[in-house]
Every structure is written in structure tokens, then in C-alpha cells.
C-alpha positions in Angstrom: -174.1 -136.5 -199.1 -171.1 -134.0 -199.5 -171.8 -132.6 -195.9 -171.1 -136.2 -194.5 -166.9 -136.1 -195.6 -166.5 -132.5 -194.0 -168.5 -134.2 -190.5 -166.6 -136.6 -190.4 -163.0 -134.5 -191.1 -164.4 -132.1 -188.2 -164.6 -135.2 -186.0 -161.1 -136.3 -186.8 -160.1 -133.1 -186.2 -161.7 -133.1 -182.9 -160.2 -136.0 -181.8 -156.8 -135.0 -182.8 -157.0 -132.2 -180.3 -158.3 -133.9 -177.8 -155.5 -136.5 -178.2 -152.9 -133.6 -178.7 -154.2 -131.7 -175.4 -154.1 -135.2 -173.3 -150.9 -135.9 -174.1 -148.5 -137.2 -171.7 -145.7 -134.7 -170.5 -141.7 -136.2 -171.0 -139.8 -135.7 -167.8 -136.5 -135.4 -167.5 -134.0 -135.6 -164.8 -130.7 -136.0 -165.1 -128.9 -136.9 -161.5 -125.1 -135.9 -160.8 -123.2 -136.8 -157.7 -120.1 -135.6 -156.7 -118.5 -137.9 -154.2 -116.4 -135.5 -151.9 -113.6 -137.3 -149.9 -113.8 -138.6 -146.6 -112.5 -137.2 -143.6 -111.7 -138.2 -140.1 -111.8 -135.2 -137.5 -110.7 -136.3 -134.5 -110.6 -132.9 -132.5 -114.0 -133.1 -131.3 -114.4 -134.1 -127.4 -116.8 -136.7 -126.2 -119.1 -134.1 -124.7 -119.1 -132.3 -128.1 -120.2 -135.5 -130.2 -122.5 -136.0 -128.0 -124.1 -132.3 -128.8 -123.7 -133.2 -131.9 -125.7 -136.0 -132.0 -128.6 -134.3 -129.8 -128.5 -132.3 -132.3 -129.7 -134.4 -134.9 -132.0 -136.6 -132.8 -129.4 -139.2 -131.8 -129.0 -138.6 -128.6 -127.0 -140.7 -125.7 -125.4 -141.3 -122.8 -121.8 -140.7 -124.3 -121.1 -140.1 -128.1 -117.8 -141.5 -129.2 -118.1 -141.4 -133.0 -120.3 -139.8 -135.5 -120.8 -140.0 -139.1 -122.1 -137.2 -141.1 -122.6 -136.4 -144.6 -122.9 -132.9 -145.6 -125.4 -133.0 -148.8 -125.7 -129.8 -151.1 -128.6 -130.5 -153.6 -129.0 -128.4 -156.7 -131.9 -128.0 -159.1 -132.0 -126.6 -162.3 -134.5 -126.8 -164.9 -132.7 -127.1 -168.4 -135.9 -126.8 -170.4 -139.6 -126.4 -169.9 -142.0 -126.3 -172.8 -145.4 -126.4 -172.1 -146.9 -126.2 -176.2 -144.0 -129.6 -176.9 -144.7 -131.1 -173.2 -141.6 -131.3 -172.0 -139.7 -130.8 -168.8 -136.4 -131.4 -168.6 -134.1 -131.1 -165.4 -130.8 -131.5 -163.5 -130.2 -132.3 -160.2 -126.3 -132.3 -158.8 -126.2 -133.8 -155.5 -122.4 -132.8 -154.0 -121.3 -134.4 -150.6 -119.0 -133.9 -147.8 -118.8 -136.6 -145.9 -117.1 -136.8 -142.3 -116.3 -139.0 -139.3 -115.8 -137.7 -135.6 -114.3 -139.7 -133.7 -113.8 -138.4 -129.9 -110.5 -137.0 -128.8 -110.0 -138.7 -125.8 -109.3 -142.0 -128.0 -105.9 -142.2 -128.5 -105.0 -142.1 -132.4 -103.5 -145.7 -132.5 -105.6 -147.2 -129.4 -107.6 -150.1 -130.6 -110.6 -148.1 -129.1 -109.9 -145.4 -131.8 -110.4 -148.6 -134.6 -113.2 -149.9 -133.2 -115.3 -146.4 -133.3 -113.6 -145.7 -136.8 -114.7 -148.9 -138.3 -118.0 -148.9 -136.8 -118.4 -145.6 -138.3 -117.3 -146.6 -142.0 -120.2 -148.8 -141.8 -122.6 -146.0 -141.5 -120.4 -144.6 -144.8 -121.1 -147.7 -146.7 -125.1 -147.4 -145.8 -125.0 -143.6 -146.8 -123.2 -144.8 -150.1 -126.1 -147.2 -150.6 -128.4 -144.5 -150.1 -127.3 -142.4 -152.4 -126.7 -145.2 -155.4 -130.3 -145.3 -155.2 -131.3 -142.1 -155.2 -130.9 -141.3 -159.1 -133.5 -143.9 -159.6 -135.7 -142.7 -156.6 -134.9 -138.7 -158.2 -136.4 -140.2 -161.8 -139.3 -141.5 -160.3 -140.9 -138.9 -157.8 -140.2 -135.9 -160.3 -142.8 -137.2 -161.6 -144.8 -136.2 -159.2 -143.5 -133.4 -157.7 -143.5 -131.6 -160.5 -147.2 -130.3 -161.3 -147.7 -130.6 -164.8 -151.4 -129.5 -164.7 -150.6 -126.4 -163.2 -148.0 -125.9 -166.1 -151.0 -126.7 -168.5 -153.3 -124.2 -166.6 -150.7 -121.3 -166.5 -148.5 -121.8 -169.3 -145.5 -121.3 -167.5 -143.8 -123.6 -164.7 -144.0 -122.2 -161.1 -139.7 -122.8 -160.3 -139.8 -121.6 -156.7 -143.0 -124.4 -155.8 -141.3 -126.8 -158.2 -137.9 -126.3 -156.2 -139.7 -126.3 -152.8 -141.7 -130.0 -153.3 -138.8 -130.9 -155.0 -136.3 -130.6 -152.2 -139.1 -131.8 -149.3 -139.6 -134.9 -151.3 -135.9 -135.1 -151.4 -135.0 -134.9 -148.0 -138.1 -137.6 -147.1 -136.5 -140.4 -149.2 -132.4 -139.6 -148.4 -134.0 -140.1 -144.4 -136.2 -143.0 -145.4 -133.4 -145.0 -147.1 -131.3 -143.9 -144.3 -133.7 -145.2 -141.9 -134.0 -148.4 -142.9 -130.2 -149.0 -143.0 -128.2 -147.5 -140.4 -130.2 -148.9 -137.4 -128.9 -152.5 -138.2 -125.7 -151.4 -136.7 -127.0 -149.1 -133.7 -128.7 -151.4 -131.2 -128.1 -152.5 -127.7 -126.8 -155.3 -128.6 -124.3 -154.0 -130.8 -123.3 -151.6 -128.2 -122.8 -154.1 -125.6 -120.2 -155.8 -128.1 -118.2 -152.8 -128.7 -117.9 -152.6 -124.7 -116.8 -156.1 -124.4 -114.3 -155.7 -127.2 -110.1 -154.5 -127.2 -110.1 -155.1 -123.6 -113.3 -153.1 -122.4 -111.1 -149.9 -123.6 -114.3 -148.6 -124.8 -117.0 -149.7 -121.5 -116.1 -146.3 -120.0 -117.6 -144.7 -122.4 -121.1 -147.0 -123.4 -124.2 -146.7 -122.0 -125.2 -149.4 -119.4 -126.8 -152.4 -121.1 -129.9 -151.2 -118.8 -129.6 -147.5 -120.4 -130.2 -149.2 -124.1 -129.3 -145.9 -125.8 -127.0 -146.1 -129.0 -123.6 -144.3 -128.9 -121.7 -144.3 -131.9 -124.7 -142.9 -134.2 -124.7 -141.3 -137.9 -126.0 -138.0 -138.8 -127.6 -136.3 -142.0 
């Protein structure tokens, strides 16, 4: 009889360390963005957008305007306790975003508007993207971060962590991105830019036969 107590505190004792070792880990990431101001560059030739935008897999017949946001991402790990579980992180996401718009459109031509406006509109789908991103951040750190290693090694491998981090990063900006911007770059939309401020802009768009996008956005 006074060996059953002890069996049974060596079973709650085992069950308490499996519990504790099972634990879930708390992960933390804290998201920053620093909105730079816009700016409008409008020293860049036709011929040089259009580089531009070959560049980063827009290409076409003519490029006109280009939006581009220049995205600096920074990871640092503010605490990483593998006894307590815990991972805690901060990512500061800093942009730069910018518009070309070609320098053979006059400055107060309604051509020059047309492209500028159109262009603001790939802005305002960037800015979507990255309102969501804090909440995307949150959830795939989750993931990206390997825990189990952290239990196997005791320690948290920073350069790996940094490396998935950042590919997994750059997969959801492009994602969002992707399923956004291409409302406003189609055929159709480029055939009403060319019929618009009296065809100042047709010189410049593709043939409706050509079907390639013009005034494109870039990472």
C-alpha cells in the first residue's frame, strides 16, 4: 500500500514533463513600416522605361510609365529562449516608392496625367499590399521559423531563420501584388488610354493586335 502514492506521484510527474516538453512555442513578430514619400521622376526616356520594365518581367512594345517600390526588409530577433519557448521578433519593412513617367510627355500635357494617374493606381494596390502584410508577417512566422530544430539544438539557427524568412516574404509581397495590379494592365485598358486626351498617347501603345501592357508596375 505505501508504494501505490509514490507510483502514482512518479506518473504525475511524468506527465508533467511530457506536457512541459510538448509545449507550444509563443511567437512573436512585431511588424514596422515606414512609408517613404512618393516621387515622380520624369527624366527617364521611353526607351529607358521600357528597359526598365524588361527588367522586371514587364516587358512591351513602349513603356510610358512605371511604378516601383523600393522595399528594404529587416529582421531582428529581440528574444529567443528555447527552456521558456519563446521567440520573439521584429520586422521593419522601409519603402521608397517611385513613378517614371517618360520624358517625352510634356509636364502639363494631358498625356503626362493620364500615365501619372494610371500609375497612382498601381500605388494604391501596393499600399493595399503592404496593409496586409503585418497580418500575413504574423502568420507565416509561424512557420518559417523551425521551432523543432530550436528544440533539437538549443539554440536558433539566425542566418536559415533570416533566409526562409525573407523567401517567404518576397512570395507573399508578389502574390498580393499579383492578384491586384493586373486589373488595371490589360488590353482593354490600354486601348482606352489610346483613345483618351485626343489620341496624345496612341503613338506610344501597343497595337490592339500586339495585346502587350504598357504602363506596368514594378517590385
Amino acid at each position: 500500500m505505501p508504494a501505490r502514492p509514490r507510483f502514482r506521484f512518479a506518473i504525475a510527474c511524468a506527465l508533467l514533463i511530457s506536457a512541459h516538453s510538448a509545449a507550444a512555442w509563443q511567437i512573436s513578430n512585431r511588424v514596422i513600416i515606414e512609408h517613404g514619400a512618393l516621387t515622380v521622376d520624369h527624366g527617364r526616356s521611353v526607351k529607358q522605361i521600357t528597359a526598365a520594365q524588361a527588367r522586371g518581367g514587364f516587358k512591351a512594345d513602349h513603356g510610358v510609365g512605371l511604378f516601383q517600390n523600393r522595399i528594404k526588409t529587416e529582421l531582428a530577433f529581440a528574444e529567443v529562449s528555447p527552456s521558456g519557448k519563446r521567440l520573439f521578433a521584429t520586422t521593419k519593412i522601409t519603402t521608397a516608392p517611385v513613378i517614371y513617367i517618360a520624358s517625352e510627355l510634356p509636364l502639363e500635357s494631358c498625356a503626362y496625367k493620364l500615365v501619372l494617374a494610371h500609375e497612382l493606381k498601381h500605388q494604391d494596390y501596393d499600399l493595399e499590399v503592404l496593409r496586409a502584410m503585418p497580418d500575413e508577417i504574423r502568420r507565416f512566422s509561424h512557420d518559417v521559423f523551425d521551432t523543432d530544430d530550436i528544440d533539437r539544438t538549443g539554440a536558433l539557427n539566425q542566418a536559415r531563420a533570416r533566409n526562409r524568412f525573407f523567401q517567404q516574404f518576397n512570395f507573399v509581397y508578389q502574390s498580393l501584388g499579383d492578384m491586384r495590379h493586373p486589373v488595371i494592365d490589360s488590353p482593354e485598358s490600354y486601348r482606352h488610354l489610346g483613345s483618351l486626351c485626343n489620341g496624345e498617347l496612341a503613338k506610344y501603345l501597343p497595337t490592339p493586335a500586339t495585346g502587350k501592357a504598357v504602363a506596368k508596375r514594378g517590385k
